[in-house]
NUTIRO-636965 format. One record per atom (N, C-alpha, C): x, y, z; residue in three letters. Coordinates in steps of 0.2 Angstrom, whole numbers, padded with zeros to 4 digits, always signed. Example, Ala and Ser with C-alpha at 12.3 -4.5 7.8 and 13.67 -1.06 7.14 Angstrom:
BEGIN
+0066-0028+0039ala +0062-0022+0039ala +0066-0016+0039ala +0064-0011+0035ser +0068-0005+0036ser +0064+0000+0039ser 
***
This chain:
BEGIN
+0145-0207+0618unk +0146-0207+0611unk +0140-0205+0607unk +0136-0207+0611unk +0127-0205+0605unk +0127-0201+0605unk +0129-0196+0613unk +0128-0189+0614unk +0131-0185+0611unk +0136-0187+0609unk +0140-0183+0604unk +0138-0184+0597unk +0135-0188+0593unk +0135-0189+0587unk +0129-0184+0588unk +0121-0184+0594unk +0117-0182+0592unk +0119-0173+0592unk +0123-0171+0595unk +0126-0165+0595unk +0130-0162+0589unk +0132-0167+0585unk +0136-0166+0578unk +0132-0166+0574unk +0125-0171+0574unk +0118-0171+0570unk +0115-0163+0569unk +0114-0160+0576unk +0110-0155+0577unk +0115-0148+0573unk +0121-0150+0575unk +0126-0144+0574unk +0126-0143+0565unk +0124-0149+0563unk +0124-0150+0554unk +0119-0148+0552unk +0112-0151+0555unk +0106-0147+0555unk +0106-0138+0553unk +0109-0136+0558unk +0109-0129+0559unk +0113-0126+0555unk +0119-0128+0553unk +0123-0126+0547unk +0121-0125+0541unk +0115-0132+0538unk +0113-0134+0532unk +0108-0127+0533unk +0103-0126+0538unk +0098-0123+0539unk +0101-0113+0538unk +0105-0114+0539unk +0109-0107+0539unk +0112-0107+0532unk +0114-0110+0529unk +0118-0109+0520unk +0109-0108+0517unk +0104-0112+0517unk +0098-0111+0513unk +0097-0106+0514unk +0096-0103+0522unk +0092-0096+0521unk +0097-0090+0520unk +0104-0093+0517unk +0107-0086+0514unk +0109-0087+0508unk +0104-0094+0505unk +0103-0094+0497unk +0098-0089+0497unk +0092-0091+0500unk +0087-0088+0499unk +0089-0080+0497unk +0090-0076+0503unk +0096-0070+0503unk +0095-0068+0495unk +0101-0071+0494unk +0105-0069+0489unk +0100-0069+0481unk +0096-0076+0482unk +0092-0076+0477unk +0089-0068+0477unk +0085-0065+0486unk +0082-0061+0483unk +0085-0053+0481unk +0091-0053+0483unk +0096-0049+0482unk +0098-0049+0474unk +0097-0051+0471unk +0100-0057+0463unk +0093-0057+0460unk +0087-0054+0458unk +0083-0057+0454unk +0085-0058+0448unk +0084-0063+0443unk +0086-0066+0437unk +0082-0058+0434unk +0087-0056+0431unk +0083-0050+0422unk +0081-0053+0419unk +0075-0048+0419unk +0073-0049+0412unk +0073-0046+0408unk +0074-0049+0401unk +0077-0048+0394unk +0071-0044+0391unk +0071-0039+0388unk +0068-0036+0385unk +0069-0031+0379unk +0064-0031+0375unk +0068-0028+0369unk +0064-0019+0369unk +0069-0017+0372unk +0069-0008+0373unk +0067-0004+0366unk +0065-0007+0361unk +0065-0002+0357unk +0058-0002+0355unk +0055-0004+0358unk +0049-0006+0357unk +0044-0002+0362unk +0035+0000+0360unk +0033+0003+0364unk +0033+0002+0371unk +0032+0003+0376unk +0029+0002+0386unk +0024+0006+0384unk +0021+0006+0390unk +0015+0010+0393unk +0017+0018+0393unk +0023+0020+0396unk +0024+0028+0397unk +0025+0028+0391unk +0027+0025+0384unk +0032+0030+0378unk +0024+0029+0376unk +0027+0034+0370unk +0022+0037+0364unk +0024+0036+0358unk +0018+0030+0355unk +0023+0027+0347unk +0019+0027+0343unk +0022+0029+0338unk +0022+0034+0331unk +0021+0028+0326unk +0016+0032+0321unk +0015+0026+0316unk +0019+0030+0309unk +0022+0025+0305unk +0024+0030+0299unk +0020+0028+0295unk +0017+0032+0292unk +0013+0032+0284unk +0016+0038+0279unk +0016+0035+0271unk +0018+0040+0267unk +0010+0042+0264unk +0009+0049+0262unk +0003+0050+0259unk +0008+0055+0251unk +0002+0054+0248unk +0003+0058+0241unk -0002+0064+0239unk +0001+0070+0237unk -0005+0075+0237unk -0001+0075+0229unk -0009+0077+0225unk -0006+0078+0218unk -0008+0083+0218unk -0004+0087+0212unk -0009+0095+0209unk -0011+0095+0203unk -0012+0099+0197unk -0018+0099+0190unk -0011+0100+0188unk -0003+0103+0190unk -0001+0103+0184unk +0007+0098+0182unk +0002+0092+0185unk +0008+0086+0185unk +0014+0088+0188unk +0013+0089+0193unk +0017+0089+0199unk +0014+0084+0205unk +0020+0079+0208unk +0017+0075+0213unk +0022+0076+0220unk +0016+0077+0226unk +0021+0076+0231unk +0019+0067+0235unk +0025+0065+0238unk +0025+0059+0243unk +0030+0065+0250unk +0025+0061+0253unk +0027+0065+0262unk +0027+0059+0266unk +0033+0058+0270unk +0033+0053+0274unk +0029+0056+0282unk +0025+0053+0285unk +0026+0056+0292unk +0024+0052+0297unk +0022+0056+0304unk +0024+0051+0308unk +0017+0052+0313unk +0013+0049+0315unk +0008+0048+0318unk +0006+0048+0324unk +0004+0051+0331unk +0006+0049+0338unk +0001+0047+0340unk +0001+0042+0344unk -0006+0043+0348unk -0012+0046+0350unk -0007+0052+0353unk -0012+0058+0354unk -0013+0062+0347unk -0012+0061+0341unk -0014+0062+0336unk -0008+0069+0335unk -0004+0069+0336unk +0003+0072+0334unk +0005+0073+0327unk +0005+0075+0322unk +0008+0073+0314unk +0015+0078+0311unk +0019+0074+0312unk +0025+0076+0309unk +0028+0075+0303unk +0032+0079+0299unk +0034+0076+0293unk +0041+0076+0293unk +0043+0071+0290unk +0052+0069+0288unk +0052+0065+0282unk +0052+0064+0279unk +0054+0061+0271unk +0050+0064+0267unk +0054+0069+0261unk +0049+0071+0259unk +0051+0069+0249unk +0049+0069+0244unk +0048+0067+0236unk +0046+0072+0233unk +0050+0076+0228unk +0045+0079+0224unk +0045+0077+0216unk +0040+0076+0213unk +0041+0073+0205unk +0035+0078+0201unk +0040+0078+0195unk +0036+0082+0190unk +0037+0077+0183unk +0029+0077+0180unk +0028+0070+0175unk +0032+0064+0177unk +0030+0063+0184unk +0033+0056+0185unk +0041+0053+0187unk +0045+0060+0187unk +0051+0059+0186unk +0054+0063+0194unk +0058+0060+0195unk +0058+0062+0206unk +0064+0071+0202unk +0061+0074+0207unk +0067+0081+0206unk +0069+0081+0211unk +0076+0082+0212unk +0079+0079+0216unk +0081+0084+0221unk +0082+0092+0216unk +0083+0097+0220unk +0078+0100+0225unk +0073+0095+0226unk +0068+0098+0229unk +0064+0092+0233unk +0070+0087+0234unk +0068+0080+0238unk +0072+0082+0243unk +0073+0077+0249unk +0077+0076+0256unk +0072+0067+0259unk +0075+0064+0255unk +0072+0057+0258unk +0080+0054+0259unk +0080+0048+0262unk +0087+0043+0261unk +0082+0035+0259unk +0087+0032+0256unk +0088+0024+0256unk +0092+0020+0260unk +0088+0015+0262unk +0091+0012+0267unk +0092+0003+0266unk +0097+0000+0267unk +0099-0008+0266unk +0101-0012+0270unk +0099-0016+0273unk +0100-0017+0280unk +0102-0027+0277unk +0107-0029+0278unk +0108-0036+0278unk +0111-0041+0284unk +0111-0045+0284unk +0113-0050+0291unk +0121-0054+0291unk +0125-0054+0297unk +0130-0054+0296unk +0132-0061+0297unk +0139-0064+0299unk +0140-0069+0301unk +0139-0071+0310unk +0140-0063+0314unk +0138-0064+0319unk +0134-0063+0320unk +0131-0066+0326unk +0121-0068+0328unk +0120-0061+0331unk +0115-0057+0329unk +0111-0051+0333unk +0116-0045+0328unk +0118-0045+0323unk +0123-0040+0321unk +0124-0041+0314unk +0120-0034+0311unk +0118-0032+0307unk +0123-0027+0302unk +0123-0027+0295unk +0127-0023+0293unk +0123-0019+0288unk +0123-0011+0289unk +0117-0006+0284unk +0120-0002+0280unk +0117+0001+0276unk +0122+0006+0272unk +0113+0012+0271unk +0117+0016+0272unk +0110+0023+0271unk +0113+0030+0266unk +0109+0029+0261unk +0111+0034+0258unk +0105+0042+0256unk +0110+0048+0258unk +0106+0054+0260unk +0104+0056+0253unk +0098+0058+0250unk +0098+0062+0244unk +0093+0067+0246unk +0098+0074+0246unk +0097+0081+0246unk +0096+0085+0239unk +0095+0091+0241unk +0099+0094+0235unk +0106+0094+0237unk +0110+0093+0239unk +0117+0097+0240unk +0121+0089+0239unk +0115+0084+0235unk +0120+0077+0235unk +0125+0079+0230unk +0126+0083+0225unk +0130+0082+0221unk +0134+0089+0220unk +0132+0092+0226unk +0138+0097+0229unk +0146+0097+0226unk +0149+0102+0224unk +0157+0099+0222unk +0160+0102+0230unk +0163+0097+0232unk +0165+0098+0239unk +0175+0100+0236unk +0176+0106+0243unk +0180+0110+0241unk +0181+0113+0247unk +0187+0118+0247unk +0187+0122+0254unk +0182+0127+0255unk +0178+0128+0249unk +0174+0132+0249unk +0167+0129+0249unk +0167+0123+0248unk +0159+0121+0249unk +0161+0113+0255unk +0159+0114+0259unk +0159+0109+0266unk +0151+0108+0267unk +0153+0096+0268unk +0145+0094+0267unk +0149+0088+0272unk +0145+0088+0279unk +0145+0083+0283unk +0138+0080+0284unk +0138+0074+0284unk +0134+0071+0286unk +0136+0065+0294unk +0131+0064+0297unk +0131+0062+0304unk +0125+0059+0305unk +0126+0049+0305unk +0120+0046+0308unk +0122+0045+0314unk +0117+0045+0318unk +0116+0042+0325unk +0112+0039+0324unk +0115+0030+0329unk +0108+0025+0329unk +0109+0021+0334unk +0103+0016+0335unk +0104+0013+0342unk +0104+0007+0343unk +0109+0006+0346unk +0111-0004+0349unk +0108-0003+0354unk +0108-0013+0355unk +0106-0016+0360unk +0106-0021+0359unk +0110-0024+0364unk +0113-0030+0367unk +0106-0033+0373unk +0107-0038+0376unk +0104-0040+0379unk +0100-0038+0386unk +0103-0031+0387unk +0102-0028+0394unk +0101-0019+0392unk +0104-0018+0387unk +0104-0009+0386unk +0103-0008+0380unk +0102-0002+0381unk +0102+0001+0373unk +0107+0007+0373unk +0110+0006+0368unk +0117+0014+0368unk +0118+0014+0363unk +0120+0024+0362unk +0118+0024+0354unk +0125+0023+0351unk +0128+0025+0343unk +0135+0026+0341unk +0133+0029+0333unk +0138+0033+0334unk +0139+0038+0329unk +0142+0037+0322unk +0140+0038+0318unk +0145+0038+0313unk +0144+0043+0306unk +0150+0047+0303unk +0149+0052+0298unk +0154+0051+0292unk +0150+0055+0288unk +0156+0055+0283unk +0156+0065+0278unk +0161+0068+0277unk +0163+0070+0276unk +0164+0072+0266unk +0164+0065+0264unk +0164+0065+0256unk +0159+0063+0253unk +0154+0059+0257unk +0151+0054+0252unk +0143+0055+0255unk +0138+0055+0252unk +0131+0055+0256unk +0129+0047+0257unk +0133+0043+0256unk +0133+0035+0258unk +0135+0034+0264unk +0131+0031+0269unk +0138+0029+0275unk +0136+0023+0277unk +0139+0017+0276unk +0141+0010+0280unk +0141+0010+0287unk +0137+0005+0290unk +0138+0007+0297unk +0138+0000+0298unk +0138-0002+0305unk +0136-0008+0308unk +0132-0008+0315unk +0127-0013+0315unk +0123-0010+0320unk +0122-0019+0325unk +0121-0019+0332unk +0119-0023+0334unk +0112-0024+0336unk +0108-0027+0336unk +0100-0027+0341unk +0100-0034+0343unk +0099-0038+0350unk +0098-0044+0351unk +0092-0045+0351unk +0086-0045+0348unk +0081-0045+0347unk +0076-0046+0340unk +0080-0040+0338unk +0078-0040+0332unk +0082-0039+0326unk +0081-0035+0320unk +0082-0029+0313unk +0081-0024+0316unk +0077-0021+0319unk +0075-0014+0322unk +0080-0010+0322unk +0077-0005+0316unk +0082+0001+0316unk +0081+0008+0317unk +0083+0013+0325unk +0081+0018+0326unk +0088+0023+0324unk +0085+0030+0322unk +0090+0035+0322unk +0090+0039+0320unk +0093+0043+0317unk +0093+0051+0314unk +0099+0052+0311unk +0098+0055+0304unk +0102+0058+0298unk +0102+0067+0300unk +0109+0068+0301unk +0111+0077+0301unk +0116+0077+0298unk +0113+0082+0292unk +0117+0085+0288unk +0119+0092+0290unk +0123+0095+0289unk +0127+0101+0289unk +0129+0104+0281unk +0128+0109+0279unk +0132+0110+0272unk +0132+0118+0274unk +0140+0120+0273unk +0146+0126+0275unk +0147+0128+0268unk +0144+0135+0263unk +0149+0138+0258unk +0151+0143+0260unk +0156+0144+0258unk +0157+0151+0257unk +0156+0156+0252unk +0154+0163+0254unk +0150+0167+0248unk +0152+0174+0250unk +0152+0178+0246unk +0152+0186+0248unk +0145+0189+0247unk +0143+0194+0252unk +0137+0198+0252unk +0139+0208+0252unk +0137+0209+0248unk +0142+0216+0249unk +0150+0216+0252unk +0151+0212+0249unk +0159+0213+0248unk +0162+0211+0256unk +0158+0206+0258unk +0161+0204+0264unk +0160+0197+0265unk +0164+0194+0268unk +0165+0185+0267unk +0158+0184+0272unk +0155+0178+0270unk +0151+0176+0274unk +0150+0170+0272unk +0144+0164+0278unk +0146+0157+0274unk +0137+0159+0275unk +0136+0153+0270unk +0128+0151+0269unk +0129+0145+0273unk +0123+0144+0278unk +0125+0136+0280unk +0118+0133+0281unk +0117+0127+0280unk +0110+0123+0280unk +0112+0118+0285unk +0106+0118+0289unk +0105+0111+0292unk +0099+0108+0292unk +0099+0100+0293unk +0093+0096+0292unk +0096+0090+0294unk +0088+0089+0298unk +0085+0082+0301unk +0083+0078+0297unk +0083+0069+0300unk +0079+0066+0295unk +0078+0059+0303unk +0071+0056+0304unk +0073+0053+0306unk +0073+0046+0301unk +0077+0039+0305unk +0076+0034+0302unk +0074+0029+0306unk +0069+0025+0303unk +0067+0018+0307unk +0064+0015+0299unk +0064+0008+0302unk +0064+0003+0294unk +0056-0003+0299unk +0056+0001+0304unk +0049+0000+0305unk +0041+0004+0305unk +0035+0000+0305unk +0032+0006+0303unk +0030+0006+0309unk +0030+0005+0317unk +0030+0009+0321unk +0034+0008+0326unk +0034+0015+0330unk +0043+0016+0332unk +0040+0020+0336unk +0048+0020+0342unk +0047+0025+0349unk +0053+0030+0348unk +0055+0029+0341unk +0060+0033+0340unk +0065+0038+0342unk +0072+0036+0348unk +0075+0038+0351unk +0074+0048+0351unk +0076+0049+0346unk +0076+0057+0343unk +0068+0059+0342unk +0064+0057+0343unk +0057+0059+0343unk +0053+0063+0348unk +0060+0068+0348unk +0058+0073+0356unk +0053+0079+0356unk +0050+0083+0360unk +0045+0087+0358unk +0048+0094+0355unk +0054+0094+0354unk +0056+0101+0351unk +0056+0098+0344unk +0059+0091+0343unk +0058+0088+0337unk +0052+0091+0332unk +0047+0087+0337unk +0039+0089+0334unk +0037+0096+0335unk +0038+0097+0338unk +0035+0106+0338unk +0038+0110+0332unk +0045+0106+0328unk +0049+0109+0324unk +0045+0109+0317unk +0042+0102+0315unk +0042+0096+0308unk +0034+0097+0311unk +0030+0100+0314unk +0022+0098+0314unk +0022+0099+0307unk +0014+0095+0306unk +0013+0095+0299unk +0004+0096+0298unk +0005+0101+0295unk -0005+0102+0293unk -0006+0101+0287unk -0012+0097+0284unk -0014+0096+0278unk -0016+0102+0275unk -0018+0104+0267unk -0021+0109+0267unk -0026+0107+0262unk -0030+0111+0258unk -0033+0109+0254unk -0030+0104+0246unk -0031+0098+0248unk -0024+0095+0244unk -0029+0089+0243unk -0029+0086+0237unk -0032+0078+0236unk -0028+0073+0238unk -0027+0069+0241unk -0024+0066+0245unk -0022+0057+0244unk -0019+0054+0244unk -0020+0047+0242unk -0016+0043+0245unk -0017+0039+0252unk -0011+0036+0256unk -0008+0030+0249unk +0000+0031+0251unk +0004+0026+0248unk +0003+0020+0249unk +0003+0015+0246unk +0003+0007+0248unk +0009+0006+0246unk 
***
């Protein structure tokens, strides 16, 4: 009778000793994730600082340039202001406004971004056609993926955005505007497009901040009196 209990002892031994070491297994097979907020710099990205500067000139004309800073000293421009005696001209501005508030669900944000072009007050028609198209980026606790949303009538678009982490808001404004016109007596369309990026922080890894980006929007100072914005 002993020898069999100590045979059922050993037998139980072995079983216990066998389920641990294919916990262990599984544990290493299973590392716990880590949470990370992807929109933010690593070591390989390259992140941009935004600062707006103001060049004046003698005949009361102002510029505000929004741009964007690299590391490697990269300088590109995207929001741009122009005023004369103090008053914004608008046909020769391309900035947006942006609002961003908190919702009833945790991590999820509700924004509204409005585009001002020259072509904001466009009279939209089958002859003059104005899309606009923001892309921007969620992120939930494990990804980031981007979603799209446009509007067709209005230079305001409503969106909603998720971040688990933060407010952090990355993306880009593309506008399209289609008129139709005749040139010697043949139908043609005049068409404009423009980029704009958005972040509501001042420094960003910003998704759309690719090198065809910048090679596009470089930006040189020229001889210009200069005053960073606060």
């Amino acid at each position: 009778m002993n020898l069999n209990l100590s045979k059922i002892n050993i037998f139980f031994v072995i079983i216990v000793s066998f389920l641990n070491l294919s916990c262990e297994k599984i544990k290493e097979k299973n590392p716990k994730r880590i949470q990370k907020d992807r929109l933010i710099a690593s070591e390989k990205d390259t992140l941009f600082k935004r600062e707006w500067i103001i060049i004046d000139y003698e005949d009361n004309r102002t510029e505000e340039i929004e741009i964007y800073i690299s590391e490697n000293n990269d300088t590109i421009s995207n929001q741009y202001k122009s005023f004369v005696n103090d008053n914004i001209d608008t046909l020769n501005s391309h900035f947006y406004d942006l609002k961003i508030t908190k919702t009833n669900n945790p991590h999820v944000y509700n924004g509204q971004i409005t585009l001002h072009t020259k072509y904001k007050n466009l009279k939209l028609n089958k002859q003059n056609r104005r899309k606009i198209e923001f892309a921007y980026c969620n992120q939930n606790k494990d990804s980031v993926f981007l979603r799209y949303v446009e509007s067709k009538k209005s230079n305001i678009i409503n969106f909603q955005f998720e971040n688990h982490f933060s407010n952090r808001l990355q993306g880009q404004l593309y506008q399209i505007v289609e008129r139709d016109t005749m040139v010697n007596n043949e139908e043609m369309i005049n068409l404009n497009q423009s980029y704009i990026m958005v972040d509501n922080q001042i420094e960003t890894v910003n998704f759309f901040l690719d090198s065809e980006h910048i090679k596009e929007h470089k930006f040189k100072l020229g001889r210009f009196q200069l005053t960073e914005k606060k």
